[in-house]
C-alpha positions as a Markdown table, in Angstrom:
| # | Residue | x | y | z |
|---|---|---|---|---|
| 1 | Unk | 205.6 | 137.6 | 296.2 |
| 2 | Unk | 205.1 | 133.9 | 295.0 |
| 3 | Unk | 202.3 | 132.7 | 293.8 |
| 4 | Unk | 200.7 | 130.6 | 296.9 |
| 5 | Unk | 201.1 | 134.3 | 298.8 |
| 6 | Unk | 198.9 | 136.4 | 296.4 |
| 7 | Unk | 196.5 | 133.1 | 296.4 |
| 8 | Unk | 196.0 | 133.4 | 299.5 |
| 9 | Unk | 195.4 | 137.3 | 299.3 |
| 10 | Unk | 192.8 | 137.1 | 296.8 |
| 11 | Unk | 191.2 | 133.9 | 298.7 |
| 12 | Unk | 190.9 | 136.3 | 302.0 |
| 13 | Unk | 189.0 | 138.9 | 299.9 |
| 14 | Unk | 192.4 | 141.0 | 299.3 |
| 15 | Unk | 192.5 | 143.8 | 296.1 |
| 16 | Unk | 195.7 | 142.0 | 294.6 |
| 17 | Unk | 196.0 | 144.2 | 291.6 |
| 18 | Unk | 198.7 | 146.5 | 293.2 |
| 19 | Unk | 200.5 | 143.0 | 292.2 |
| 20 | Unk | 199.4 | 143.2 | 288.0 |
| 21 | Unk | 200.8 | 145.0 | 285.7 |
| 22 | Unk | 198.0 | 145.9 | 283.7 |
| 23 | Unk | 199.6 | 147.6 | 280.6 |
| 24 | Unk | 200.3 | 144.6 | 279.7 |
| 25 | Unk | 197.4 | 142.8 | 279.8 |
| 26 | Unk | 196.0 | 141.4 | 276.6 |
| 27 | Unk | 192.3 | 140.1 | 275.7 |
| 28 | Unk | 193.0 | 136.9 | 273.0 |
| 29 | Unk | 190.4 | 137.6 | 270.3 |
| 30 | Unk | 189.1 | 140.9 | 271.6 |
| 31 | Unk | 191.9 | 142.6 | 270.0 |
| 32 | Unk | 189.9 | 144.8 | 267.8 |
| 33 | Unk | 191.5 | 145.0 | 263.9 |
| 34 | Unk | 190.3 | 147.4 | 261.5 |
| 35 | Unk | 188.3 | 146.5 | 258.4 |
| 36 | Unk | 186.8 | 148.2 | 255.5 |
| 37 | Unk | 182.9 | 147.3 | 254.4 |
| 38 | Unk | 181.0 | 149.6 | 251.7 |
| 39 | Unk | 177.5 | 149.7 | 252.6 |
| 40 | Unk | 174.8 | 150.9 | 250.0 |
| 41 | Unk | 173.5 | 154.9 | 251.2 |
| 42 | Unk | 170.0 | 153.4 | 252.4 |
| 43 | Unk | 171.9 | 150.8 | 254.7 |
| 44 | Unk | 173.8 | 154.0 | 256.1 |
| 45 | Unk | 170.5 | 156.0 | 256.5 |
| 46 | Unk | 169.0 | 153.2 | 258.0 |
| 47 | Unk | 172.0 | 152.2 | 260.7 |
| 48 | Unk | 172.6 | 156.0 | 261.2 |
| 49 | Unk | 169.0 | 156.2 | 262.2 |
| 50 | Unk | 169.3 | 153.6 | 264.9 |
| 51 | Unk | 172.4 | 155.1 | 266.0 |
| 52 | Unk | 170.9 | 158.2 | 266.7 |
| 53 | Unk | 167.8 | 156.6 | 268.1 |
| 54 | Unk | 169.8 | 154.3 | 270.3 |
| 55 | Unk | 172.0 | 157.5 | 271.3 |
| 56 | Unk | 175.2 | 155.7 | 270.1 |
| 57 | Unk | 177.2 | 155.9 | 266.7 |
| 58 | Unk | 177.0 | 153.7 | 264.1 |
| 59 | Unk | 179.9 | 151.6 | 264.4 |
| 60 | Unk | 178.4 | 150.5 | 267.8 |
| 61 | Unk | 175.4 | 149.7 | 266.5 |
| 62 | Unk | 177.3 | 147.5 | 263.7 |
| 63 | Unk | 179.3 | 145.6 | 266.0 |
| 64 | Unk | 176.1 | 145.0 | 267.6 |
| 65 | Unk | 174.1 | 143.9 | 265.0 |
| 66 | Unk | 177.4 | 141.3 | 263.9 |
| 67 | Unk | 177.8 | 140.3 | 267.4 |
| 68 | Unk | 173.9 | 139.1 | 268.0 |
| 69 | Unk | 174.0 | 137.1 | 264.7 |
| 70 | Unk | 177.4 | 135.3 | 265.5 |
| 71 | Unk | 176.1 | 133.9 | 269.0 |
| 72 | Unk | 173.2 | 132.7 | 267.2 |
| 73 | Unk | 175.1 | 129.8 | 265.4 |
């Protein structure tokens, strides 16, 4: 299929994915890498408490925390 073919697919409202292969697919700069941080025992108590009050772990609520700061600049 060229590419004017599966634009005009999607454009008539079309599922076109059969056409992707997604296995491939890759998110520039959502690639997650790890890291290691050392947080003092009452930050831990204190983000494991949210977690568990949130009902997710606390690596979620982390990433959350980072995230909300960093679209503040």
């Amino acid at each position: 299929m060229n590419p004017e073919e599966l634009d005009k697919k999607f454009d008539a409202g079309e599922d076109v994915m059969e056409f992707f292969d997604l296995s491939t697919l890759k998110r520039p700069e959502l690639e997650s890498k790890p890291i290691n941080v050392n947080f003092p025992q009452w930050m831990i108590k204190g983000l494991d408490e949210e977690a568990k009050r949130l009902g997710v772990n606390r690596e979620a609520v982390i990433k959350t925390w980072i995230a909300q700061k960093l679209d503040q600049k």
